[in-house]
C-alpha positions in Angstrom: 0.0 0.0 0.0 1.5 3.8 -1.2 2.1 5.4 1.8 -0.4 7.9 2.8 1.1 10.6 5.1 4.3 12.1 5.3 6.0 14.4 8.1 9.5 16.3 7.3 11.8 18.9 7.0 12.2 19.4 3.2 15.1 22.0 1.8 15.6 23.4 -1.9 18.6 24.2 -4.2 18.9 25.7 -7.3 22.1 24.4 -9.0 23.8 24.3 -12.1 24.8 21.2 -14.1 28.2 21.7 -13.3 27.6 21.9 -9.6 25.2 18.7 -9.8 28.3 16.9 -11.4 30.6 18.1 -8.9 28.0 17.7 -5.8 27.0 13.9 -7.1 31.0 12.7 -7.2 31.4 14.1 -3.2 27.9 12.0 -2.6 28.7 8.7 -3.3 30.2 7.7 -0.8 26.8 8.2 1.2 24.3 7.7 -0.5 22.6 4.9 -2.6 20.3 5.2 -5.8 16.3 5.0 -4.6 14.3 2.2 -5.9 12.8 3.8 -8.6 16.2 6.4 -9.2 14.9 8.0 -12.8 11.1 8.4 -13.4 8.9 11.5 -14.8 6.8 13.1 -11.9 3.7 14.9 -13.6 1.1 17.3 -11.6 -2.1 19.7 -11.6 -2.0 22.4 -9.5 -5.2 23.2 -8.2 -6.3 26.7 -6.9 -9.0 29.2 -7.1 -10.0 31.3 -9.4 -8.2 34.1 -7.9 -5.2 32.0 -7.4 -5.5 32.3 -3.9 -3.6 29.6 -2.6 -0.5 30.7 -4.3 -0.6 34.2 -3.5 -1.2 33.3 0.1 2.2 30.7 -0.5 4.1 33.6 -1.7 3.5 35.7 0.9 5.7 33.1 3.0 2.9 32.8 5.9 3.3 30.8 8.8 1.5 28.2 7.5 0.3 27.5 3.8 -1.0 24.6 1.9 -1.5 23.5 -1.6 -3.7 21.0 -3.4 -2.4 18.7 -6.7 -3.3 16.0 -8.6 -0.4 13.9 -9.0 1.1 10.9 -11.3 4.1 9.0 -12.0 4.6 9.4 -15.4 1.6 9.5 -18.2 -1.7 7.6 -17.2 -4.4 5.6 -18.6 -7.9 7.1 -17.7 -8.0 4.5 -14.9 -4.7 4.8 -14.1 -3.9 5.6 -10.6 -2.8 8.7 -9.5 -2.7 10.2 -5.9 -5.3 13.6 -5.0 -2.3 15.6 -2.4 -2.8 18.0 0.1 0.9 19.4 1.1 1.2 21.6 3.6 4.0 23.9 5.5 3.9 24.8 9.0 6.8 26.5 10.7 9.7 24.8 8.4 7.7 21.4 8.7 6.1 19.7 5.6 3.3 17.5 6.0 1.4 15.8 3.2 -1.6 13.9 2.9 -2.6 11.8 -0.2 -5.3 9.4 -1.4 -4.2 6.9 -4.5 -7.6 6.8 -6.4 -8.3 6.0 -10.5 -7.5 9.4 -12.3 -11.3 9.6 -13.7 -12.4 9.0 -9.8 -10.1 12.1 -8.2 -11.4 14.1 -11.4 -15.1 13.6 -10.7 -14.3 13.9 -7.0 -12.5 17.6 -6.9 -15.2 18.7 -9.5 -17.7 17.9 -6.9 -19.4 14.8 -8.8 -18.5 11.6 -6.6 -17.4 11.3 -2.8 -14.6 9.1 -1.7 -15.3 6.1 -0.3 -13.5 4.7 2.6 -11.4 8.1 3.1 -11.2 8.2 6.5 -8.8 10.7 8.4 -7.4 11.9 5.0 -10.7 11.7 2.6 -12.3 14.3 5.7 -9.2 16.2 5.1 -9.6 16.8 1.3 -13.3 17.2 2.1 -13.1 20.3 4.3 -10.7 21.6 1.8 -12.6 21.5 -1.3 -15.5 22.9 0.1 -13.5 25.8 1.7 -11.5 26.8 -1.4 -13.7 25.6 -4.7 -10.5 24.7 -6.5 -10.1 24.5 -10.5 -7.3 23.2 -12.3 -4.6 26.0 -13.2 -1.4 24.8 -14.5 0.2 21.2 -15.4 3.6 20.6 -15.0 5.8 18.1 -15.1 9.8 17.3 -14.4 12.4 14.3 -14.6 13.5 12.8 -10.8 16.6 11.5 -10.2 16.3 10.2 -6.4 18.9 9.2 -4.3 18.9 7.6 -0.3 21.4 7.7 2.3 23.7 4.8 3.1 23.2 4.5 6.6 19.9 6.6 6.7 17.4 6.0 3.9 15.1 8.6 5.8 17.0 10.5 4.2 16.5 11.8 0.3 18.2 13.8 -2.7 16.5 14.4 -5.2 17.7 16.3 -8.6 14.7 17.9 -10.6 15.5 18.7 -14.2 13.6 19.8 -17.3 11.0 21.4 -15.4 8.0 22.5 -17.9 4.0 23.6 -17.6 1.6 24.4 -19.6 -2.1 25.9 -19.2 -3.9 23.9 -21.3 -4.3 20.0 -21.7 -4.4 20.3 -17.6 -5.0 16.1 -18.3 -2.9 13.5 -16.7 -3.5 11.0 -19.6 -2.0 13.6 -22.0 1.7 14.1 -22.9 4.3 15.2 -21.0 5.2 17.9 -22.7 5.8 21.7 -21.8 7.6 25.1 -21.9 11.0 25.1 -19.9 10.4 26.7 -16.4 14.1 27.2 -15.7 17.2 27.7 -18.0 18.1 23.9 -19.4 21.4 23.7 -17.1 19.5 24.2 -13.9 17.5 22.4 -11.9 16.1 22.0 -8.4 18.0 19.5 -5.8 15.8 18.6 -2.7 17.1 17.0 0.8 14.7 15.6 2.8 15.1 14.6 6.2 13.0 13.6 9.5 15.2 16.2 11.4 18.5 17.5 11.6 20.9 17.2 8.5 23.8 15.1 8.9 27.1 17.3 9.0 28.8 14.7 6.2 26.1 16.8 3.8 26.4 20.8 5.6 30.4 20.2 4.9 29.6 19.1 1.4 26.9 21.3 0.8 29.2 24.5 2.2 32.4 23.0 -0.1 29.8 23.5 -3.1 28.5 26.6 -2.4 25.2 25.5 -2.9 22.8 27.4 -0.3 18.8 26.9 0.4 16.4 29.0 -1.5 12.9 29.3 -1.1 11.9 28.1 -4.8 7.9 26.7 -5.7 7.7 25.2 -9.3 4.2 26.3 -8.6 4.8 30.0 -7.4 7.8 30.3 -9.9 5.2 29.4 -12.9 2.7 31.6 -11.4 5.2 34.9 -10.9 6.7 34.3 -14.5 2.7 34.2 -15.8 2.0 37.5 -13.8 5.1 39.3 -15.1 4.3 38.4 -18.7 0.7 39.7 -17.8 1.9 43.0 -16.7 4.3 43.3 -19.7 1.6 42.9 -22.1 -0.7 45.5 -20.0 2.0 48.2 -20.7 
């Protein structure tokens, strides 16, 4: 069975390829590939028509959540896919998911079938639908390369490349194809970890020079959109 909730401190890089080559040579000696090391991880963001969610995101509240559809790789129409709610509370990531048929979590955030069984979580997504009326904004999609520690496989690296979107075909069974959200030598490395880092990976990270940011694929595609919308106003 997928597993269903997840509780963790979760920290983002931007780095070049050159750094990611660099970076990946120091790691080996501590870390292992994941199971599944190279896979295609595709989404729908969800929001309101206002985009309220990710203005409120942004805004870098205390606490802020965010609602996506979610698949590994394309999917059939009943393929399975997972409905997300992530959320960020004081530096603390928690996410709850359902794994459901893609034409089931469709119907379901559109407000045409309930969830059966849902317990805990299904309540969960259920308070939040009705509270924010969500519509599908933005697809986008990006190539995982996934990494676990030797001695911890708590912990995970993660290496995001080829980041795209688009705003139309918001479908899971479609292509995965989109417009480049980053230049093609960067991408977005991610450490997650159940608490404190380990100091084998601060020295390495520090050697680097590779320091935390605050990226959002979502909130990055969003601020590029209202930029370009401002650009044409003038």
């Amino acid at each position: 069975m997928a597993q269903e909730t997840f509780k963790r401190y979760e920290k983002k890089y931007l780095v070049s390829q050159s750094q990611y080559e660099a970076f990946l040579s120091d790691l080996q000696e501590y870390i292992v590939e994941d199971k599944y090391a190279n896979y295609t991880i595709c989404n729908i963001y969800y929001d309101t028509s206002h985009y309220e969610l990710i203005q409120k995101s942004i805004s870098k509240p205390f606490y802020k959540e965010k609602l996506r559809l979610r698949s590994y790789g394309r999917v059939q129409e009943d393929g399975k896919v997972f409905l997300e709610i992530k959320k960020k509370s004081d530096g603390i990531v928690y996410k709850r998911r359902k794994q459901m048929p893609l034409s089931v979590a469709v119907d379901y955030v559109q407000g045409n079938a309930k969830l059966e069984n849902g317990g805990q979580i299904g309540q969960e997504l259920d308070w939040f639908l009705r509270r924010y009326q969500v519509i599908p904004k933005v697809y986008i999609a990006y190539d995982r390369e996934a990494y676990v520690g030797k001695e911890d496989d708590r912990l995970r690296i993660t290496f995001d490349r080829a980041i795209r979107y688009r705003e139309e075909r918001l479908d899971l069974a479609e292509d995965t194809e989109g417009s480049l959200l980053l230049p093609e030598d960067q991408m977005v490395m991610e450490i997650k970890i159940p608490d404190s880092f380990p100091f084998w990976l601060a020295r390495l990270l520090s050697k680097h020079k590779i320091y935390p940011t605050s990226f959002s694929k979502y909130g990055t595609y969003y601020k590029q959109k209202m930029l370009k919308e401002r650009k044409h106003v003038r």
